[in-house]
DSSP file (Angstrom, degrees, kcal/mol; ACC not computed):
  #  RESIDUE AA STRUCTURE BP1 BP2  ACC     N-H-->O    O-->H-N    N-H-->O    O-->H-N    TCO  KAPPA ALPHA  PHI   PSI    X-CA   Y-CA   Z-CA
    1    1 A X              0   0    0      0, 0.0    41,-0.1     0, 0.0    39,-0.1   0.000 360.0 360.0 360.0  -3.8  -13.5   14.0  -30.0
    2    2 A X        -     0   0    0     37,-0.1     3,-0.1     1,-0.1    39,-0.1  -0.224 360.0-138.1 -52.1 152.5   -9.9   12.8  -29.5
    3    3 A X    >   +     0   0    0      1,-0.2     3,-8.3     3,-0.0    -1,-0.1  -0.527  29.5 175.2-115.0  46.8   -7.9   15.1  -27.3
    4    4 A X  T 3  S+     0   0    0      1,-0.3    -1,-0.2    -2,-0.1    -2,-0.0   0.696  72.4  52.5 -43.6 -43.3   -4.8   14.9  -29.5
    5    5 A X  T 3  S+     0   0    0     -3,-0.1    -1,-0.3     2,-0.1     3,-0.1   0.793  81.8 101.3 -68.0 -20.1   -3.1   17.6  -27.3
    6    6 A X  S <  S-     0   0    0     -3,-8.3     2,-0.1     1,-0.1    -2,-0.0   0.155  85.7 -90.6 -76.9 175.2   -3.4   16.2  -23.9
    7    7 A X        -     0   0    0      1,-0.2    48,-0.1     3,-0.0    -1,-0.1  -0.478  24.4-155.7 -75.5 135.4   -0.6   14.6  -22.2
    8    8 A X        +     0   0    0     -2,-0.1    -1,-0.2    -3,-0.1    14,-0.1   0.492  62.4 109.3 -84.0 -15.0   -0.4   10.8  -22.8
    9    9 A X        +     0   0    0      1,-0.2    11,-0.1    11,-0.1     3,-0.1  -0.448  42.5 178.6 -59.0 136.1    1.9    9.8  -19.2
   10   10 A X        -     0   0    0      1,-0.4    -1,-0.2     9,-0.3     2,-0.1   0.447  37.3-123.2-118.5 -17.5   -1.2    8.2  -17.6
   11   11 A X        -     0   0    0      8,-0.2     8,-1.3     2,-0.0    -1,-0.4  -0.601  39.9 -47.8  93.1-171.9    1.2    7.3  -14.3
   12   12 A X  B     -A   18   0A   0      6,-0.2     6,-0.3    -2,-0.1     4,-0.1  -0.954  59.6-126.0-122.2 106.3    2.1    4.0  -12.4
   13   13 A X    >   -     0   0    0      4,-1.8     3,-1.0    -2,-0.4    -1,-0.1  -0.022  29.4-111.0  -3.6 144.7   -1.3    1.5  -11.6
   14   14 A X  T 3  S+     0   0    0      1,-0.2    -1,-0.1     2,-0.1    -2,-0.0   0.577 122.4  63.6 -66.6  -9.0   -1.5    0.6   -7.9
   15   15 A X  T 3  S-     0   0    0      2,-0.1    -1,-0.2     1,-0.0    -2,-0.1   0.151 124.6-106.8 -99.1  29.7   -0.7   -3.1   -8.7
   16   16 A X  S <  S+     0   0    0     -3,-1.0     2,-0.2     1,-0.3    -2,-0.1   0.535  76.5 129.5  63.2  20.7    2.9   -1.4  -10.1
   17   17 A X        -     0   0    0      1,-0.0    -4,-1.8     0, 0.0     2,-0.4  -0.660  62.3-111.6 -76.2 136.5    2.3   -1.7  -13.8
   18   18 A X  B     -A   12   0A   0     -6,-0.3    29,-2.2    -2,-0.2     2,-0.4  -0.543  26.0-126.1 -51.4 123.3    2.8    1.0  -16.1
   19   19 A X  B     -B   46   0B   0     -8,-1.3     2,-0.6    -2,-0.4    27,-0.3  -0.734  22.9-138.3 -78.5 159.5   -0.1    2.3  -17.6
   20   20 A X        -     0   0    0     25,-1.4     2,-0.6    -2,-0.4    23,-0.1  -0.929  12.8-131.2-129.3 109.2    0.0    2.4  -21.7
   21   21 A X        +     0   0    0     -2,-0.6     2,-0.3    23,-0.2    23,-0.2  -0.166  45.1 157.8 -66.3 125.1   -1.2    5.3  -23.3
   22   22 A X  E     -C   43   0C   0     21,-2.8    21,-1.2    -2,-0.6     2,-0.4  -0.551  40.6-119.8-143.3-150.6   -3.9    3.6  -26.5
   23   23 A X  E     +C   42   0C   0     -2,-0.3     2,-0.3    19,-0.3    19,-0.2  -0.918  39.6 174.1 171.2  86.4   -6.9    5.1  -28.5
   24   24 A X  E     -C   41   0C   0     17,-4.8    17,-1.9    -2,-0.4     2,-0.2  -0.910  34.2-112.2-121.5 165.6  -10.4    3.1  -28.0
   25   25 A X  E     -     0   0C   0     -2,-0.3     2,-0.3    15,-0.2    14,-0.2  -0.727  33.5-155.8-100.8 145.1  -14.3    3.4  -29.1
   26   26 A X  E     -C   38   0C   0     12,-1.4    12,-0.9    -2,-0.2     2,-0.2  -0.379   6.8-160.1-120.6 165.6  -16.0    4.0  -26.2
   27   27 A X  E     +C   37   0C   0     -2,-0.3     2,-0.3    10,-0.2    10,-0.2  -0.759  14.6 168.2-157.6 141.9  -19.9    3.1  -26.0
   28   28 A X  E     -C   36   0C   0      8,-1.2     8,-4.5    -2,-0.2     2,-0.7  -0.900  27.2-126.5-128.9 147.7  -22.5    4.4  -23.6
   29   29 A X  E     -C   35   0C   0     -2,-0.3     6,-0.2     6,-0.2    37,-0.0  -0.916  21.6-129.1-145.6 145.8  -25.9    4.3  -23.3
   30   30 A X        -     0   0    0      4,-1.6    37,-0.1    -2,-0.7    -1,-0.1   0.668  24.5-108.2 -33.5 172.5  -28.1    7.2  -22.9
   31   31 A X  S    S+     0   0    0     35,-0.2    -2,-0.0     1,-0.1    35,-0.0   0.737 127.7  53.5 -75.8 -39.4  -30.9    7.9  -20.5
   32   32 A X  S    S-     0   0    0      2,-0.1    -1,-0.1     0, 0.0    -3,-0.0   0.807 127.0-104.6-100.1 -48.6  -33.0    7.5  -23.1
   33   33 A X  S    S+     0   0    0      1,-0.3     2,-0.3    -5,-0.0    -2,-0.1   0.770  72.0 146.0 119.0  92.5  -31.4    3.6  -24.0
   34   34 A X        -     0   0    0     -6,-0.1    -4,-1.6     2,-0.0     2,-0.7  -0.903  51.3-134.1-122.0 115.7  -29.5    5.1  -27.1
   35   35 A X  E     -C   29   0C   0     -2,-0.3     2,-0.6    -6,-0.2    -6,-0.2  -0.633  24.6-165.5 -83.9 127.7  -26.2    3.4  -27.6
   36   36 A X  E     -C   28   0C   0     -8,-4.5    -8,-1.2    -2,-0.7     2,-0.3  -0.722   4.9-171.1 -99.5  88.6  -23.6    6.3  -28.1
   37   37 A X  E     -C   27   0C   0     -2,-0.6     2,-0.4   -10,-0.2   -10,-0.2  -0.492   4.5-172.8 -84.1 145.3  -20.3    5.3  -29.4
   38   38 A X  E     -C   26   0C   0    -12,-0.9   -12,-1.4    -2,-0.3     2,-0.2  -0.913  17.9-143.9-144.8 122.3  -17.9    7.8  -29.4
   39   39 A X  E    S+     0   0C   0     -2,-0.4   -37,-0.1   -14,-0.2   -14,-0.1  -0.520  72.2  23.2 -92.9 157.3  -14.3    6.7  -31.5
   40   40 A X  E    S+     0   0C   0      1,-0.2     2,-0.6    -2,-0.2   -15,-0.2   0.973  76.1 171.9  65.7  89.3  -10.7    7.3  -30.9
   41   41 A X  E     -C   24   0C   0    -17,-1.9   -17,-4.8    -3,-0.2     2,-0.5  -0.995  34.3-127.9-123.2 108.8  -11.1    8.1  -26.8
   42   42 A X  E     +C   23   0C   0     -2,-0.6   -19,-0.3   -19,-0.2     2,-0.3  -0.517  40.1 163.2 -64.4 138.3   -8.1    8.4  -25.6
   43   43 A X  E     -C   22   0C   0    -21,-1.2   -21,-2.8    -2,-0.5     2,-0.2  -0.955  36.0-115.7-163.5 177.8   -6.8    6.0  -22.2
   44   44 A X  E     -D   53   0D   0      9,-1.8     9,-1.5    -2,-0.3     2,-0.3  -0.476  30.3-167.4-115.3 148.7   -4.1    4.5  -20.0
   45   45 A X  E     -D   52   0D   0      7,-0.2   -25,-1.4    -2,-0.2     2,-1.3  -0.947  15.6-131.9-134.9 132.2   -4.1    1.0  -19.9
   46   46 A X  B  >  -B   19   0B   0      5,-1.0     4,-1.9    -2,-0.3     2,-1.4  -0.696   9.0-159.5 -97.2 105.4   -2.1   -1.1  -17.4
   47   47 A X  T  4 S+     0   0    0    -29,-2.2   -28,-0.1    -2,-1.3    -1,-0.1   0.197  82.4  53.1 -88.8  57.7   -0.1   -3.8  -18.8
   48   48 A X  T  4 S+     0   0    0     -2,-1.4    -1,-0.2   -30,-0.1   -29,-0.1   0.362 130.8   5.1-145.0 -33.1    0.3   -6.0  -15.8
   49   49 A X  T  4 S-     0   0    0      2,-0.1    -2,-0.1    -3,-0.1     0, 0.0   0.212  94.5-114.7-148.1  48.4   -3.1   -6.4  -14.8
   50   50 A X     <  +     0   0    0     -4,-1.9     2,-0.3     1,-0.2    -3,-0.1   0.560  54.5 155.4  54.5  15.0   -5.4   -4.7  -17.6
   51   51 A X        -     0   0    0     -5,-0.1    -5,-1.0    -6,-0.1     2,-0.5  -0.446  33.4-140.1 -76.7 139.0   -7.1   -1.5  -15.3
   52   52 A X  E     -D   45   0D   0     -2,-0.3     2,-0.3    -7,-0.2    -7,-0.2  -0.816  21.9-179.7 -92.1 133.5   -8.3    1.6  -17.7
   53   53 A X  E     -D   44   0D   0     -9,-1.5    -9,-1.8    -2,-0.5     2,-0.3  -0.909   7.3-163.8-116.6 173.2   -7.9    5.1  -16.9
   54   54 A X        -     0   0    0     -2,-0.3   -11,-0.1   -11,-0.2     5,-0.1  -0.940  27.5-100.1-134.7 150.8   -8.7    8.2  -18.6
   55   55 A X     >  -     0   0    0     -2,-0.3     4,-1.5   -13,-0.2     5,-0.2   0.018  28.3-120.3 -19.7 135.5   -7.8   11.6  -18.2
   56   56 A X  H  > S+     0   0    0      2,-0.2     4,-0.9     1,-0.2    -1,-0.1   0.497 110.0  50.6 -57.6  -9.6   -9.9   14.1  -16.6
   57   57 A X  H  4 S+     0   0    0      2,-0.2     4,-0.4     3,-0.1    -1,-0.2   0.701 110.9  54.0-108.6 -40.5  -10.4   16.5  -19.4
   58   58 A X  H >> S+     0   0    0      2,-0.2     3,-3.1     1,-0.1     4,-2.9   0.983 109.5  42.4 -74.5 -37.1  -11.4   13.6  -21.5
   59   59 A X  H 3X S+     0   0    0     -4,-1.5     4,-1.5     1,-0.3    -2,-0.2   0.876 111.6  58.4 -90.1 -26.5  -14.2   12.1  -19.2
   60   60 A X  H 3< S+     0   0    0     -4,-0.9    -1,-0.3    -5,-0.2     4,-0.2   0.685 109.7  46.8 -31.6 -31.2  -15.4   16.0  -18.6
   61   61 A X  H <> S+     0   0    0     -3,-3.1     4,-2.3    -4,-0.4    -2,-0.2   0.724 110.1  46.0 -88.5 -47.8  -15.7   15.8  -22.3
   62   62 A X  H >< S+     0   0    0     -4,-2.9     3,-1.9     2,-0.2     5,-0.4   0.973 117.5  52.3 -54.8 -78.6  -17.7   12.1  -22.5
   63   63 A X  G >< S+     0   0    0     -4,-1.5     3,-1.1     1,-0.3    -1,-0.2   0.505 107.3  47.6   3.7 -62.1  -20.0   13.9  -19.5
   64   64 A X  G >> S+     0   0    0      1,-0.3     4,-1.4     2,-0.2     3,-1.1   0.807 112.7  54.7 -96.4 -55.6  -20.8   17.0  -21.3
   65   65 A X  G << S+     0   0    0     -4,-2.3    -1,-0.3    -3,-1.9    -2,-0.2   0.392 101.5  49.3 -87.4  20.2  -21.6   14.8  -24.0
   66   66 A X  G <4 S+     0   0    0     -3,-1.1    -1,-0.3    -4,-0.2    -2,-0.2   0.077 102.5  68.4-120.1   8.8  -24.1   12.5  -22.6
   67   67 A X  T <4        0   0    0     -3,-1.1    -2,-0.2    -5,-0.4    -3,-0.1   0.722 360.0 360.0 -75.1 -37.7  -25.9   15.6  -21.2
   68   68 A X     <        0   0    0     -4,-1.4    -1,-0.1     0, 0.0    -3,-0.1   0.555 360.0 360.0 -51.6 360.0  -26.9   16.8  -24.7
């Protein structure tokens, strides 16, 4: 499911840290109590006081796939 194309700039954190584009396994669970892992999810990382983001396109994607 990686989104090799989208753009990696994740932008500036409010606490003025960079976020740091990095590649993690994601795990959800289901409606159902199903643990989902889903590898290589791209996200933004802040290296000054550790907040995650992700891209819209990607968590549109996670969404979509915890609908099936």
């Amino acid at each position: 499911m990686p989104l090799a194309s989208e753009n990696t700039w994740y932008g500036i954190c409010p606490c003025g840290g960079a976020y740091d584009p990095r590649v993690v396994e994601v795990r959800l669970t289901n409606q159902a109590g199903k643990v989902i892992v889903l590898p290589r999810i791209p996200q933004g990382a802040c290296s000054v006081c550790g907040s995650r983001v992700y891209k819209l396109a990607v968590l549109q994607r996670i969404e979509a796939l915890m609908r099936q």
